[in-house]
C-alpha positions as CSV (number, residue, x, y, z in Angstrom):
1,X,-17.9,-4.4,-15.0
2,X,-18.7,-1.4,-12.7
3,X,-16.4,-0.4,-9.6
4,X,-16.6,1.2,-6.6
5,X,-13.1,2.8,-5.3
6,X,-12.3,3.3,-1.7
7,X,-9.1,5.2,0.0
8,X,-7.2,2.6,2.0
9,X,-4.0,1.7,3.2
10,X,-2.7,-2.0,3.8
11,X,-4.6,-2.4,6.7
12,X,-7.9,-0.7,6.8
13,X,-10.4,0.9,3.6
14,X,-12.8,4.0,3.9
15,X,-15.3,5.5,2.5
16,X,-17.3,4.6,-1.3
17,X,-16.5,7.1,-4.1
18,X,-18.1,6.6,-8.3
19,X,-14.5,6.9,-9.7
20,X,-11.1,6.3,-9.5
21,X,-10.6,10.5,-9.7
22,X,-12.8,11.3,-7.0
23,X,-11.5,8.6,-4.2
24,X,-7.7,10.6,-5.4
25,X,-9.1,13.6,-4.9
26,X,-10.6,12.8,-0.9
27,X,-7.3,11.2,-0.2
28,X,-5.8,14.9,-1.3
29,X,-8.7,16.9,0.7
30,X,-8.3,14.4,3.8
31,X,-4.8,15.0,4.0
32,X,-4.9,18.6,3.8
33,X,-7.5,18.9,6.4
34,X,-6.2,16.6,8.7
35,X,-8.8,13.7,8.5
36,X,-6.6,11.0,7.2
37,X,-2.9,10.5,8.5
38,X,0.3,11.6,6.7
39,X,1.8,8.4,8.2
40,X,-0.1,6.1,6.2
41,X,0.1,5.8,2.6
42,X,-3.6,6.5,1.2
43,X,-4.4,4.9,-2.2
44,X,-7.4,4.3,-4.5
45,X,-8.6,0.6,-3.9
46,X,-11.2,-0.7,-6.6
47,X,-14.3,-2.9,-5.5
48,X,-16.0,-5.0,-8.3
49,X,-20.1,-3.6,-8.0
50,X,-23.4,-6.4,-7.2
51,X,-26.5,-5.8,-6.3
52,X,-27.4,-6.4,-3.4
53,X,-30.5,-9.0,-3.2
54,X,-32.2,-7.7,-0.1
55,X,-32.2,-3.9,-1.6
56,X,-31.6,-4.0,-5.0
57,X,-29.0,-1.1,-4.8
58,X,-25.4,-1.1,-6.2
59,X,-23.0,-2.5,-3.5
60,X,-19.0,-4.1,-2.9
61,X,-19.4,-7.3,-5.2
62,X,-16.9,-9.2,-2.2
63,X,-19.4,-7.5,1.2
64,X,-22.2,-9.2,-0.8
65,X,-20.8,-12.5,-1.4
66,X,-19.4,-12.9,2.3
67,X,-23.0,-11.3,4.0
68,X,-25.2,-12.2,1.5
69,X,-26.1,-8.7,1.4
70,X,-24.7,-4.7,1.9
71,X,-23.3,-3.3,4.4
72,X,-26.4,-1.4,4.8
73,X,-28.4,-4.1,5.1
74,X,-26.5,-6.1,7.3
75,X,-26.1,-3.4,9.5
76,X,-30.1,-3.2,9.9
77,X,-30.4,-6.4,11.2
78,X,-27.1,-6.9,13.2
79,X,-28.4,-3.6,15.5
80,X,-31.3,-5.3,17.4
């Protein structure tokens, strides 16, 4: 199974990073340049990877199952 990590807290996720390693080390650079708050407590979160059936690229297994496609794709047709 492949994953897609994002940096989150309990209530809200950003950004898509390959690994585990890399989503650690933009919760470490966001911190230290003041992009993501010291008050919350940033941690890895792990998304299980589908592809998306209207592009064919790697996307969030759960964003896919509840749109029926990516987030990029969705957000093509919900802008007109």
């Amino acid at each position: 199974m492949k994953y897609i990590w994002w940096i989150g807290d309990e209530s809200s996720s950003v950004g898509a990073y390959p690994t585990k390693e890399d989503a650690k080390k933009a919760i470490t650079q966001g911190l230290k340049s003041g992009l993501l708050s010291e008050k919350k407590s940033w941690k890895p979160i792990r998304h299980e990877v589908s592809k998306c059936s209207t592009c064919g690229r790697d996307a969030e297994r759960d964003i896919i199952e509840s749109l029926g496609e990516c987030l990029s794709c969705d957000h093509v047709r919900s802008d007109f």
